[in-house]
C-alpha positions in Angstrom: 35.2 -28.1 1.5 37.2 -27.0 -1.2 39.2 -30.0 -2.2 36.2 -32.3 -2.5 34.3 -29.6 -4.6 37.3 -29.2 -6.8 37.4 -33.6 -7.0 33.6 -33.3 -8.0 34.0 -30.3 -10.4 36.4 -32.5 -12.0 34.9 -35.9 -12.1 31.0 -33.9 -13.8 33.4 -32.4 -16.2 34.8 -35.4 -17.6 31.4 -37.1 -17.4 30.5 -34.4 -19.5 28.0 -32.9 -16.6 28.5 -29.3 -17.9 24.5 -28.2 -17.6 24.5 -26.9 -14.0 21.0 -25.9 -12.4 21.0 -24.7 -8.9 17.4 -24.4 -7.0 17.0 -22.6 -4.1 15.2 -19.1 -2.9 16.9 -15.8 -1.3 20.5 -16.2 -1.1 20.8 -19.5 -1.8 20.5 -18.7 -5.5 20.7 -14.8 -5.4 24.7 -15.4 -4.7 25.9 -18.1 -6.8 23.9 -16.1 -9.8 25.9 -13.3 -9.2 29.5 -15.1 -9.4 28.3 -16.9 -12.7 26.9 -13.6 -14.5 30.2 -11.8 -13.2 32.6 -14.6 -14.1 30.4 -15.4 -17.5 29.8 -18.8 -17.0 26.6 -20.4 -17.6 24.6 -21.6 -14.5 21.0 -22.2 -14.7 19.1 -20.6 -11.8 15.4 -21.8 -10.6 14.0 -19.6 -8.0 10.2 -19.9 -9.1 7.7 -22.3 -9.0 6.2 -20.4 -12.6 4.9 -23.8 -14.1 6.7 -22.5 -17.5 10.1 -21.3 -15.8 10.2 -25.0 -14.2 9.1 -27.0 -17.5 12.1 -24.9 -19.4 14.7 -26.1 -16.3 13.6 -29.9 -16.8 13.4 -29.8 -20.4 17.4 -29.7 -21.4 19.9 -32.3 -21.6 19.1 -34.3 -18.5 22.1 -36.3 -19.5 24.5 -33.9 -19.3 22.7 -32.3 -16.2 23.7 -31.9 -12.8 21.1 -30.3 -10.2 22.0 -28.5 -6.9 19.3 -28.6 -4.4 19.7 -25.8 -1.9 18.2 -25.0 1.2 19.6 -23.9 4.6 16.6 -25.1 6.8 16.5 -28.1 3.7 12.5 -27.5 4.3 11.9 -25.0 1.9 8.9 -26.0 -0.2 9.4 -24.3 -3.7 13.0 -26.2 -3.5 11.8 -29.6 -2.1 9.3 -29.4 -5.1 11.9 -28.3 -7.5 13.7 -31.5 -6.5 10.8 -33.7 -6.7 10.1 -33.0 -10.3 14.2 -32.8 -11.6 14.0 -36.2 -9.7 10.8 -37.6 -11.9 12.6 -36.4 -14.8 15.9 -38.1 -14.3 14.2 -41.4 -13.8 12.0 -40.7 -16.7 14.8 -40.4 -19.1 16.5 -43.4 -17.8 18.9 -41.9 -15.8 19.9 -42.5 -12.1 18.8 -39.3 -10.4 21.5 -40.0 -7.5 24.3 -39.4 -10.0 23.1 -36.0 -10.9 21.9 -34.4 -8.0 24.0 -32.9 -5.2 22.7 -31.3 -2.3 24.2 -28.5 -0.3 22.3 -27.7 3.3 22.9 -27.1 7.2 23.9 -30.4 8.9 20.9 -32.0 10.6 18.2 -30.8 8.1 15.6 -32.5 6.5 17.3 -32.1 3.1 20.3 -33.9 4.5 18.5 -36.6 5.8 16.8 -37.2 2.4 19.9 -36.9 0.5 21.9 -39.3 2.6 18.7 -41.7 2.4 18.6 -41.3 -1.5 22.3 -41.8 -2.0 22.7 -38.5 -3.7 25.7 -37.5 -5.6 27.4 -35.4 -2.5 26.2 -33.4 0.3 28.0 -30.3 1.5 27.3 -28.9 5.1 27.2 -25.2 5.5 27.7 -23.1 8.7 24.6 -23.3 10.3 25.4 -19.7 12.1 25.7 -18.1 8.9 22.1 -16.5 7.8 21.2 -16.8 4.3 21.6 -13.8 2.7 25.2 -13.5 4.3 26.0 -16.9 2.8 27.8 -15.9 -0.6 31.4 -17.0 0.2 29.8 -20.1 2.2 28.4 -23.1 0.1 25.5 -21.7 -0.7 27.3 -19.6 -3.2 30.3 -21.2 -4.2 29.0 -25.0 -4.9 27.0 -23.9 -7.8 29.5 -21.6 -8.9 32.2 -23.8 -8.5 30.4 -26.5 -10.7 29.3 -24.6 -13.3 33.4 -23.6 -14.0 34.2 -20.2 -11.8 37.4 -20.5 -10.0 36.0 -19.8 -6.6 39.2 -20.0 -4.4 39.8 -16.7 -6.5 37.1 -15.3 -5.1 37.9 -16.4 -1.6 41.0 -14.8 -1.8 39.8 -11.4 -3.0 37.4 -11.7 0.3 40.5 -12.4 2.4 42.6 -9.7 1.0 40.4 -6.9 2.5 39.3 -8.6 5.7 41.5 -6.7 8.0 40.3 -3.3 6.8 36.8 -4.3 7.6 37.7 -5.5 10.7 39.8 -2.4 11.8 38.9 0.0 14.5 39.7 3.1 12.6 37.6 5.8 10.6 39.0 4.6 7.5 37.5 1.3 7.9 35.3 1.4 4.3 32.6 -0.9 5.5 32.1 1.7 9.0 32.0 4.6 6.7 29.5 2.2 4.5 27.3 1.8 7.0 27.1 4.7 8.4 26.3 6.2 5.0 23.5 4.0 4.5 22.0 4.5 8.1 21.9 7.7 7.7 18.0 8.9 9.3 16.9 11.5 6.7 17.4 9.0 3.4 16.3 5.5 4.1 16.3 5.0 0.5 19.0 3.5 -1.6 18.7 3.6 -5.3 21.7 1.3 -6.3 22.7 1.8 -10.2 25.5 -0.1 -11.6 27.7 2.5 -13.6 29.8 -1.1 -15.4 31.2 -2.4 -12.1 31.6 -6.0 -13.8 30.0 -7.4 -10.8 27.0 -8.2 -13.0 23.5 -9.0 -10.7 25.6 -7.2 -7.5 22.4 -4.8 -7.0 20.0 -7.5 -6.8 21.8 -9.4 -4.5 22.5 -5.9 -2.3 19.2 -5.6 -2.3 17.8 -9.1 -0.9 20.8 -8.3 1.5 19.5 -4.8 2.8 15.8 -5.2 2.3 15.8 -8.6 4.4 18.2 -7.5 7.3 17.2 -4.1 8.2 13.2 -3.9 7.3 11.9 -5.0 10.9 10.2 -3.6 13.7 8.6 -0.6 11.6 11.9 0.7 10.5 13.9 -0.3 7.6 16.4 1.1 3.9 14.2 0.7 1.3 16.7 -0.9 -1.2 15.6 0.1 -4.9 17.8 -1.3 -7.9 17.0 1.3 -10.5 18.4 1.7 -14.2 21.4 4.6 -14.9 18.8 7.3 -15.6 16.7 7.0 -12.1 13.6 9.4 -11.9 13.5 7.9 -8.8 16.1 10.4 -7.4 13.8 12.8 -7.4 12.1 12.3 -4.1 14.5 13.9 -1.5 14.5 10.9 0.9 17.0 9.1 -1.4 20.5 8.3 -1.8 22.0 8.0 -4.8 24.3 4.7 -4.6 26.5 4.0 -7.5 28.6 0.7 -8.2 31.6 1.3 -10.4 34.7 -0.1 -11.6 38.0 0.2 -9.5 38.8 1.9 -13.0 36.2 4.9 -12.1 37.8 8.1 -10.0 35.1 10.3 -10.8 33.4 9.6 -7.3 30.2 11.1 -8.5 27.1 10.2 -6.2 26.2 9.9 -2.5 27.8 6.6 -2.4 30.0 4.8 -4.2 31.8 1.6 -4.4 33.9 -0.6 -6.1 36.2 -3.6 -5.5 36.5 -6.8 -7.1 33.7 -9.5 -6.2 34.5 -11.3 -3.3 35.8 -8.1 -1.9 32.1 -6.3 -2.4 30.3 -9.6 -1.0 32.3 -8.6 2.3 31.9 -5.1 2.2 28.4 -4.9 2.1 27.8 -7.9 4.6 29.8 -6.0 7.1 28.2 -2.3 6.1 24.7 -4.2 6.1 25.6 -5.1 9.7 26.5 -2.1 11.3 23.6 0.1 9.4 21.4 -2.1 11.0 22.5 -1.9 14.8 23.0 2.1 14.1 18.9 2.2 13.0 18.2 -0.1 16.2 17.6 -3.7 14.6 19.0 -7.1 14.6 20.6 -7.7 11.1 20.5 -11.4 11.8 16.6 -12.3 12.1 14.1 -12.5 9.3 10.8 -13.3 11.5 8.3 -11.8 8.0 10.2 -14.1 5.7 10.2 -17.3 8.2 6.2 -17.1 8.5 6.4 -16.9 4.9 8.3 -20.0 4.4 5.6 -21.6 7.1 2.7 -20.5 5.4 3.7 -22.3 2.4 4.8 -25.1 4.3 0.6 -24.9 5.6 -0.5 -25.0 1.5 0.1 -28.6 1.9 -2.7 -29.5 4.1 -5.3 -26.7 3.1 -5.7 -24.1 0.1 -7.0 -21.0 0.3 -9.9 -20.0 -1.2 -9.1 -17.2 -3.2 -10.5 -14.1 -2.7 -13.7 -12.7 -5.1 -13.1 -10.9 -8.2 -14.1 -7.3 -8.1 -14.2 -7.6 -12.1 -13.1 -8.5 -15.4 -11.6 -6.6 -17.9 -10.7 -8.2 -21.2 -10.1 -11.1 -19.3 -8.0 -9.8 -16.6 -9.2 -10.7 -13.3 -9.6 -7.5 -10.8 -9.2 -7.9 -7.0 -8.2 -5.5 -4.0 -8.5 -4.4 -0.4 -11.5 -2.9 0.5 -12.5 0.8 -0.9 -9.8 1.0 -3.0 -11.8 0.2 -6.6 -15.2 2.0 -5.1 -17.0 3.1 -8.7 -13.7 1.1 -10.8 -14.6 -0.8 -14.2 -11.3 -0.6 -16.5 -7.4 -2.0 -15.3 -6.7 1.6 -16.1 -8.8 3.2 -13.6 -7.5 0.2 -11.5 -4.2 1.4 -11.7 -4.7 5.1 -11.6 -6.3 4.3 -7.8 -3.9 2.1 -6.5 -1.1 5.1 -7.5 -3.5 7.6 -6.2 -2.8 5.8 -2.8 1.0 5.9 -2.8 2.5 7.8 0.2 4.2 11.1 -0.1 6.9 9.2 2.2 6.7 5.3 0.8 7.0 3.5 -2.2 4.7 1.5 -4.9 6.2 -2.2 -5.2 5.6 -4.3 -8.6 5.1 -7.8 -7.8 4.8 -10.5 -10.7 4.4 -13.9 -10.2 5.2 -15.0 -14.3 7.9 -16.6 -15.6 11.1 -14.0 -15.0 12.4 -15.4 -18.5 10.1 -15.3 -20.6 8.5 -12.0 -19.3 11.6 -9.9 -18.6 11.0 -6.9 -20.2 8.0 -6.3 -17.9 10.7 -4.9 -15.5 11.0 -1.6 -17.8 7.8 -0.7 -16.5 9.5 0.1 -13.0 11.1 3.9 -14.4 7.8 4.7 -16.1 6.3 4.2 -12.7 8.6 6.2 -10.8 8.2 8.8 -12.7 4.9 9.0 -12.4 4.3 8.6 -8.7 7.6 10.5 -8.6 8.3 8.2 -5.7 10.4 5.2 -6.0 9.4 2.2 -7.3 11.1 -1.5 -6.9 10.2 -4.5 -9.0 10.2 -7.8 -7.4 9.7 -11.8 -9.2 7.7 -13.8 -6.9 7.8 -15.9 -5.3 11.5 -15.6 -4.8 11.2 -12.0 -3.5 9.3 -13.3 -0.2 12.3 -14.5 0.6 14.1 -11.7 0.6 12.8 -8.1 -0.2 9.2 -9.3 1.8 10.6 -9.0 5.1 10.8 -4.9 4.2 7.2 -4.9 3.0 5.7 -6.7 6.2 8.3 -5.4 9.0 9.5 -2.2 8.1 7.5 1.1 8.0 4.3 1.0 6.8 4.3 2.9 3.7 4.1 0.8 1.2 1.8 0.2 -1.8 1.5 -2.8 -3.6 0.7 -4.1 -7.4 0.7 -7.8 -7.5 0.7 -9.4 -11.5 0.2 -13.0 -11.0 -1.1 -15.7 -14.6 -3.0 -18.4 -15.0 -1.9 -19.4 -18.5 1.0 -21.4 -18.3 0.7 -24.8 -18.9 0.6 -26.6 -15.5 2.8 -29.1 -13.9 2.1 -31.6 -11.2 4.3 -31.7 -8.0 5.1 -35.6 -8.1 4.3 -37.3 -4.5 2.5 -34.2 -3.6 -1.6 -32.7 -3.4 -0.3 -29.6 -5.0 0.6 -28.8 -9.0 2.8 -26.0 -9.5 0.3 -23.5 -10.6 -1.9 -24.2 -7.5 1.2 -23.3 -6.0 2.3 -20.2 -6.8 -1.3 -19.0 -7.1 -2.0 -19.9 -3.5 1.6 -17.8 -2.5 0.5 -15.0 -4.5 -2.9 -14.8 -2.4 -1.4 -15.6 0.5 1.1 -12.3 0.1 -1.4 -10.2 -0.8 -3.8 -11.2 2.1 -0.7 -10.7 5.0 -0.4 -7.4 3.2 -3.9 -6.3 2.7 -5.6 -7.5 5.5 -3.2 -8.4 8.3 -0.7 -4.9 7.5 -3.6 -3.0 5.9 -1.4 -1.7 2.9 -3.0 -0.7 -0.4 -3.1 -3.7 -2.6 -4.1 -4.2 -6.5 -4.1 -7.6 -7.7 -3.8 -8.5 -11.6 -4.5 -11.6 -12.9 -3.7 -12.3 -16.5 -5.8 -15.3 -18.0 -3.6 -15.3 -21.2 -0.3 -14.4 -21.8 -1.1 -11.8 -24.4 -2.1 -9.8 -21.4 1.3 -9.1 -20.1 2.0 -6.7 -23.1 -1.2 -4.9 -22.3 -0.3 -4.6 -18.6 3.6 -3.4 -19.9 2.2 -0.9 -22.0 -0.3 0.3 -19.3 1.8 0.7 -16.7 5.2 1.5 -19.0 3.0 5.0 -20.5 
């Protein structure tokens, strides 16, 4: 693969193609994100169907634009309707969308058929034995990066360099004593801080990794990407994991780890692994995330009615499962139940379906939270967390509690050659989620839906005191 990505890389750049977007869910855009922070190059990531995160993505230089479509199964319906309106775009502006759109997929998919039949711009074919989230040194993550200027055989390389330590039989095997750090039965929960690694994004990607490959069959390590100062620490089920430079010798927490990039992608793949056969599941299989992916795939041909309001505060609409806002008026009182609810053993998630732009600093509410419900607490952007972190909510032990933050004041966007608009969309995920979770797993679930986007800094400030 490499030579004809380093030929393409070469013939964008001197067409001046130098605005890279990649679109794709889980690891197909969790990876290449983190090589591009790390390596400071710009790459423009789309893993939402916000109608205002996609109308930014479309609204650059489409000229000097080149799109990566990616999708292992090449089905996946937030990225098939990603590329359906880039393509729109291109052929609005006057441009041939088949010169800026390259496609990277498993051989036989629907995406490659569609690419071959459009005469897109190339098509890379991935491993199909590799799973998603393990696909970081695979296309998935070095296409994108490679076009967007990272030298990726670098990369490769530092990968290489410690393969034969991880694949060692010995007890000084690092990814071994990894894994059996992370499995161990008294503290499934990881609260990963990065301490100035340089690997910049390497906790959310660890966490999509862990969440997705071990949260199955009741069991699972809760993953929790937390900020420096982490109350969440102070439940006694956690362990404190700490990503540092190869600089640091202090060796202060449960766990730490350092290495250079390509090196950590490998480390934690193979430590991922082997915690998940020592806690008695298959790290390979993501059955929560695959119904997921079908149930969107089922928005096409019916939409949900969505559930009743329970009320309206100020505009915010109000919903739950059943009991849980019994004599509740205010999003306050809203809230405080839903907290009220959170298991001595589990963990409140924050779900918000908004644009993870233009709303970013909602994610400081996460440390107010865990502090309060002095349990921990993870933050998740929909709807690319269903394809990850979702798996743990669904399959792995029932102890969660759930706040989902979804708005209905973006400006929509129609889906060309499709029923659906992006707003319908991502509305109809959002109530989909929460119904699995409420009804189906009968976890506690508060749903917020903002009818203005001056509601987000009320929300914040609620859940941030």
């Amino acid at each position: 693969m490499l030579p004809g990505l380093a030929k393409l890389a070469s013939e964008l750049q001197a067409e001046g193609k130098t605005r890279v977007v990649v679109c794709g869910m889980g690891g197909s855009s969790l990876g290449p994100e983190v090589i591009a922070r790390s390596h400071d190059v710009p790459l423009i990531v789309l893993d939402s169907t916000d109608p205002g995160q996609v109308r930014r993505a479309i609204s650059g230089d489409l000229a000097s634009t080149i799109v990566v479509v990616s999708s292992k199964s090449g089905r996946t319906l937030e990225t098939d309707s990603q590329r359906r309106i880039f393509e729109a775009a291109f052929i609005q502006a006057g441009l041939d969308p088949a010169r800026h759109i390259v496609v990277v997929t498993d051989p036989g998919s629907p995406l490659e058929a569609t690419s071959l039949a459009a005469g897109y711009r190339k098509t890379f074919l991935a491993d199909p034995k590799v799973g998603g989230r393990y696909s970081v040194l695979s296309a998935f993550g070095l296409v994108p990066a490679a076009l967007a200027g990272v030298d990726v055989e670098a990369i490769l390389d530092e990968a290489e360099a410690v393969a034969p330590s991880l694949a060692e039989n010995s007890e000084a095997n690092p990814a071994l004593v990894l894994g059996a750090a992370m499995a161990t039965a008294d503290h499934p929960i990881l609260v990963i801080r990065d301490f100035g690694s340089g690997a910049v994004g390497l906790d959310d990607w660890t966490e999509g990794l862990i969440a997705e490959s071990t949260g199955k069959g009741g069991v699972g390590l809760l993953p929790v990407v937390a900020d420096t100062d982490a109350p969440d620490l102070l439940a006694p089920d956690t362990l404190d994991v700490r990503l540092v430079s190869l600089a640091d010798e202090t060796g202060e927490g449960d766990i730490t780890v350092a290495g250079t990039l390509g090196a950590q992608f490998l480390l934690w793949e193979y430590a991922t692994s082997i915690a998940s056969r020592l806690i008695g599941v298959g790290p390979f299989d993501q059955p929560d995330v695959e119904s997921a992916k079908a149930a969107a795939r089922n928005l096409l041909d019916s939409i949900p009615e969505p559930e009743p309001i329970s009320f309206v505060d100020d505009g915010i609409e109000v919903r739950a499962t059943t009991g849980l806002l019994d004599g509740v008026s205010t999003v306050e009182h809203a809230i405080a139940a839903l907290v009220a609810t959170v298991n001595p053993r589990g963990y409140l998630a924050v779900m918000a379906y908004l644009d993870r732009e233009e709303f970013a600093n909602l994610e400081s509410v996460r440390a107010p939270l865990a502090a309060r419900t002095r349990r921990p607490v993870t933050f998740g952007w929909g709807p690319r967390f269903l394809h990850s972190t979702g798996q743990l909510h669904k399959g792995g032990e029932p102890v969660g509690t759930f706040l989902q933050i979804t708005g209905s004041f973006a400006e929509d966007l129609e889906i060309p050659g499709g029923p659906l608009s992006f707003d319908t969309l991502i509305a109809a995920q959002a109530a989909g989620d929460a119904k699995v979770l409420g009804q189906d797993h009968k976890r506690p679930v508060l749903r917020l839906n903002l009818t203005s986007s001056t509601h987000v800094a009320r929300i914040r400030s609620i859940l941030g005191a």
